[in-house]
N, C-alpha and C positions, 0 to 999 in steps of 0.2 A: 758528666755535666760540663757542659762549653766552658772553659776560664774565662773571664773578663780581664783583657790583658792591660788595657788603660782607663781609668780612674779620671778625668780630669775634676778637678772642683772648681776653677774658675769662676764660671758660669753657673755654681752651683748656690739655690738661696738658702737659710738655714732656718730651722725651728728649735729654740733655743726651750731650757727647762732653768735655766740660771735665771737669778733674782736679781737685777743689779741696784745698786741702791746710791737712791738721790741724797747728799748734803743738808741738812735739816728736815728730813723728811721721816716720822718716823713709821714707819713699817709694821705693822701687826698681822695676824690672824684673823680675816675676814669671813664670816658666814653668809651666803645668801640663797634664799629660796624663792623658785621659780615658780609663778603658779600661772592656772589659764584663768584672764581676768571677768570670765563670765561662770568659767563652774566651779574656781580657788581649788580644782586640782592642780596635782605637782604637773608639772610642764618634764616628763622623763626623754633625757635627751639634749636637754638644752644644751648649746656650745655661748662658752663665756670666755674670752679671750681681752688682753689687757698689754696694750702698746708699749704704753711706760715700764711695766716688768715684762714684759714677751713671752706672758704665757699665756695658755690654752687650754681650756678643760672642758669635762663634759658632765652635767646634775646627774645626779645617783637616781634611784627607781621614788628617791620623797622629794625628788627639785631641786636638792639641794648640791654647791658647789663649795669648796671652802678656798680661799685665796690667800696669798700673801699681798698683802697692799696697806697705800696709804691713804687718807681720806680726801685725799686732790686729785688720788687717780680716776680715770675712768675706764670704764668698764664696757664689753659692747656685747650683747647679749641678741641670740638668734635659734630660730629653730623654723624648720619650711613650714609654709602655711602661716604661721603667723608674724606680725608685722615687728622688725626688726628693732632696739634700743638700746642707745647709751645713755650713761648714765654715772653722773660720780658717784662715786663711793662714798662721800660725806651728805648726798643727797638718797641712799638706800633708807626709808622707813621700817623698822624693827625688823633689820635683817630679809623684807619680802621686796622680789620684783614682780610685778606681773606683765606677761606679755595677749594682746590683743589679736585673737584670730582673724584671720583671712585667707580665704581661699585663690587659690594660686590659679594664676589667667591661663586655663588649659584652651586649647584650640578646639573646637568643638565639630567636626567633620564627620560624613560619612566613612567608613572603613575603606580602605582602598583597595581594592580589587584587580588592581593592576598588577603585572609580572614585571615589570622592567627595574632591573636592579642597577640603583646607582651608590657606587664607594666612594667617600671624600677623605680626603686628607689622608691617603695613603702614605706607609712611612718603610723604610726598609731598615730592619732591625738591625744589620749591620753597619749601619751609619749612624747610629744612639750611641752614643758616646759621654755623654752629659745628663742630669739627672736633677731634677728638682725637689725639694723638699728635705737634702739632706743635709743635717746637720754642720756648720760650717763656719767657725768664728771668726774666717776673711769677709765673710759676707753675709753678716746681720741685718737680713731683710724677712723678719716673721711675716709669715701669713696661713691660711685658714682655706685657701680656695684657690686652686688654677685653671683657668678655664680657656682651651682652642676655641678660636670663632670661624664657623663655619662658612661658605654661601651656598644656599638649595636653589639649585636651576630652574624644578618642578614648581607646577601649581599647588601637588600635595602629594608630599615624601611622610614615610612612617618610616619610623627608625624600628629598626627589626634585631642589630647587634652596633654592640661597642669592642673595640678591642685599644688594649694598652699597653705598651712598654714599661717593664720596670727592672729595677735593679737587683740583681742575683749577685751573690756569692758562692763561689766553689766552697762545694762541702769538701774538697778532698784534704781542705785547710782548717776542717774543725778539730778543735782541742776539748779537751774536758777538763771542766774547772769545777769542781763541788759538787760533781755528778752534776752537775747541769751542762748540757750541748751550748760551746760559744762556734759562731763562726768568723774568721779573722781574715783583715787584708791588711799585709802586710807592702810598705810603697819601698817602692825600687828604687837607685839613683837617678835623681833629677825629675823625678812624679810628682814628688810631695810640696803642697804650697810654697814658698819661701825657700826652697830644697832642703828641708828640715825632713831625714828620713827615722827618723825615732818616732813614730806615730803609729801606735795599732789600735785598729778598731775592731771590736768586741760586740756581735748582736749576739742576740740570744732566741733561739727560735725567729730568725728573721724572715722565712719563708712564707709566715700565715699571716696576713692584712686580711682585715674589710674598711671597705670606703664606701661614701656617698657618690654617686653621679646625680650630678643637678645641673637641667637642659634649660637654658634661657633663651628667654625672645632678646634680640638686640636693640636697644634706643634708638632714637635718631642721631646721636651723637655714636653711635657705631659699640656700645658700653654692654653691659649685661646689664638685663631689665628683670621680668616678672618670670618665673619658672611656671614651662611648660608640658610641666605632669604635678599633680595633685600628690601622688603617691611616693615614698619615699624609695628610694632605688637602691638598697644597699648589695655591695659585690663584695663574696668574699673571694680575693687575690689567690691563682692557685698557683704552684711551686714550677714557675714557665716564665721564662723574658716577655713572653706577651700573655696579658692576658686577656680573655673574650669572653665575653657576657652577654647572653641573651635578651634580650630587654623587649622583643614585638610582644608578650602579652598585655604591657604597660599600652599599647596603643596612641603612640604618641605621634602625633599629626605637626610638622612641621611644614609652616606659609611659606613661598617664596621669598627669600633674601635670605640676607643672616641671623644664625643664631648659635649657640653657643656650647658646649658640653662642658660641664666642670667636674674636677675631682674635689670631693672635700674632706678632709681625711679627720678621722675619728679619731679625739683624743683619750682613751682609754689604754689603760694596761696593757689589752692585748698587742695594740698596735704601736704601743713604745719600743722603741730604740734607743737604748743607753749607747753613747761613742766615748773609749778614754781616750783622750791627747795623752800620747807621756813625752813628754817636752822635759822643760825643767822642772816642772813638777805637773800632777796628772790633772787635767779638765774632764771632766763629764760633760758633757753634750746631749740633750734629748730630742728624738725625731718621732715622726709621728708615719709607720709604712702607709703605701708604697713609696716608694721613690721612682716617682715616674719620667720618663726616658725625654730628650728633647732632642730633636735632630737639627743642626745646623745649617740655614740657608744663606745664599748669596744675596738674593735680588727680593725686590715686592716688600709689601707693608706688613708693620707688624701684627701679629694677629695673635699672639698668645699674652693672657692678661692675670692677675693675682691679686686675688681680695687681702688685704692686710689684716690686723689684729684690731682695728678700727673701723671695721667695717666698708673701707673705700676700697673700691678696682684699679687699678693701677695697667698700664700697658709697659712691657717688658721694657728693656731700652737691649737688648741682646738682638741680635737678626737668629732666630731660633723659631723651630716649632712645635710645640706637644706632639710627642708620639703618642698620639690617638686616631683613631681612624673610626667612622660612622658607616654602615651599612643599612641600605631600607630599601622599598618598594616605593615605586610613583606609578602616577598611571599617565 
């Protein structure tokens, strides 16, 4: 397997699992359950994420999420299809939230029948160098979604595959620790943040991800708007720097201009990533795979953007671009 010789984290944002805690603020054990507000079924799947602690999580198969928080905090609660809310925590009624259906603004077109294949945002894998998502306490910017913005030439492009860059480790560097498989990157002189080279990080089974792809129409403000498939797109990550995902049975018909592709990464067990710092004493760190690739550009606007733990898009402030690339048919 290819080594990956450089690491940088600079540019790298982080997904924290640490609780930090506010001065008069006290903190408890938080219950809440997700229901759909017209059939008071559990809403399975919900993602509930919470600024002020920076965490992330996702309702069990009964709605239900449990948190650490306190009752000033708020909360932002989502799931596709229906209509997104925050909410404090001192305003949750007997532990229930409910969320309001709505169906997602798919484009509604004849199939395309056309041969003409056009690729956007090609990216070459040996210039990924940089990686977003991964855990990194230089750079506490949580979020929940990163999404490339596209422009479609075509009057009607169908997106046929996705392909994505992400982050590997050389297994020729795994240890065994408790009969469990860890894989370890160990930083060289002058890699490491601060040049602080005492730092090992520890995945455990890091190779298997599944994520969300979630395709959006862009505003007029140039933003991510309304998603443009109904259906939920989940990719499970296979053990490759890129990975490619089929996506034309979804049938998805994108209009002229821009619009958007996101990852949005699943916060569940399988897709945790614990990292220890061992500094002067050790940090845990928690991430959520993939850690997807970002390639460095010179020149032009920015175009890669990151939903926060509050629900708002942000545009990068880095001159970088998602290694993602879009394939489809036009006619």
């Amino acid at each position: 397997m290819k080594m990956i010789k450089h690491l940088l984290l600079f540019c790298c944002y982080g997904l924290f699992g640490q609780i930090p805690t506010l001065q008069g603020q006290e903190i408890n054990r938080v219950t809440i359950f997700i229901t759909d507000s017209t059939t008071k079924k559990p809403i399975i799947g919900a993602l509930v994420s919470c600024k002020t602690r920076q965490t992330y999580t996702m309702a069990n198969t009964q709605g239900k999420v449990d948190l650490l928080a306190a009752k000033s905090d708020s909360v932002y609660l989502e799931k596709q299809n229906y209509i997104s809310k925050k909410i404090r925590i001192a305003d949750v009624e007997n532990g229930k939230v409910q969320l309001v259906l709505k169906m997602a603004t798919g484009i509604v077109f004849k199939e395309i029948k056309g041969t003409k294949k056009i690729t956007l945002n090609e990216f070459n894998i040996d210039h990924v160098k940089h990686y977003v998502g991964f855990p990194d306490p230089f750079h506490p910017l949580p979020y929940q979604q990163v999404a490339q913005r596209f422009y479609n030439p075509a009057e009607r492009y169908m997106l046929e595959k996705i392909s994505v860059a992400q982050l590997l480790f050389n297994s020729e560097l795994a240890i065994t620790e408790n009969k469990n498989l860890f894989l370890t990157k160990n930083y060289k002189d002058g890699d490491a943040p601060g040049g602080d080279n005492s730092r090992v990080y520890k995945y455990e089974d890091l190779q298997n991800a599944t994520f969300r792809v979630r395709i959006y129409r862009a505003d007029a403000a140039g933003f991510p708007a309304e998603d443009l498939c109904n259906e939920e797109i989940n990719v499970t990550a296979e053990n490759s720097y890129k990975i490619v995902a089929n996506i034309s049975k979804y049938k998805i018909i994108i209009p002229k201009g821009d619009f958007f592709v996101a990852i949005q990464w699943l916060p569940n067990i399988e897709n945790a990533s614990q990292i220890a710092y061992n500094t002067f004493s050790t940090t845990k760190l928690t991430g959520f795979k993939p850690f997807v690739g970002l390639e460095l550009i010179k020149d032009g606007e920015a175009t890669f953007f990151a939903k926060d733990y509050s629900g708002n898009w942000k545009i990068s402030r880095d001159k970088a671009k998602l290694a993602i690339t879009v394939t489809g048919r036009a006619e």
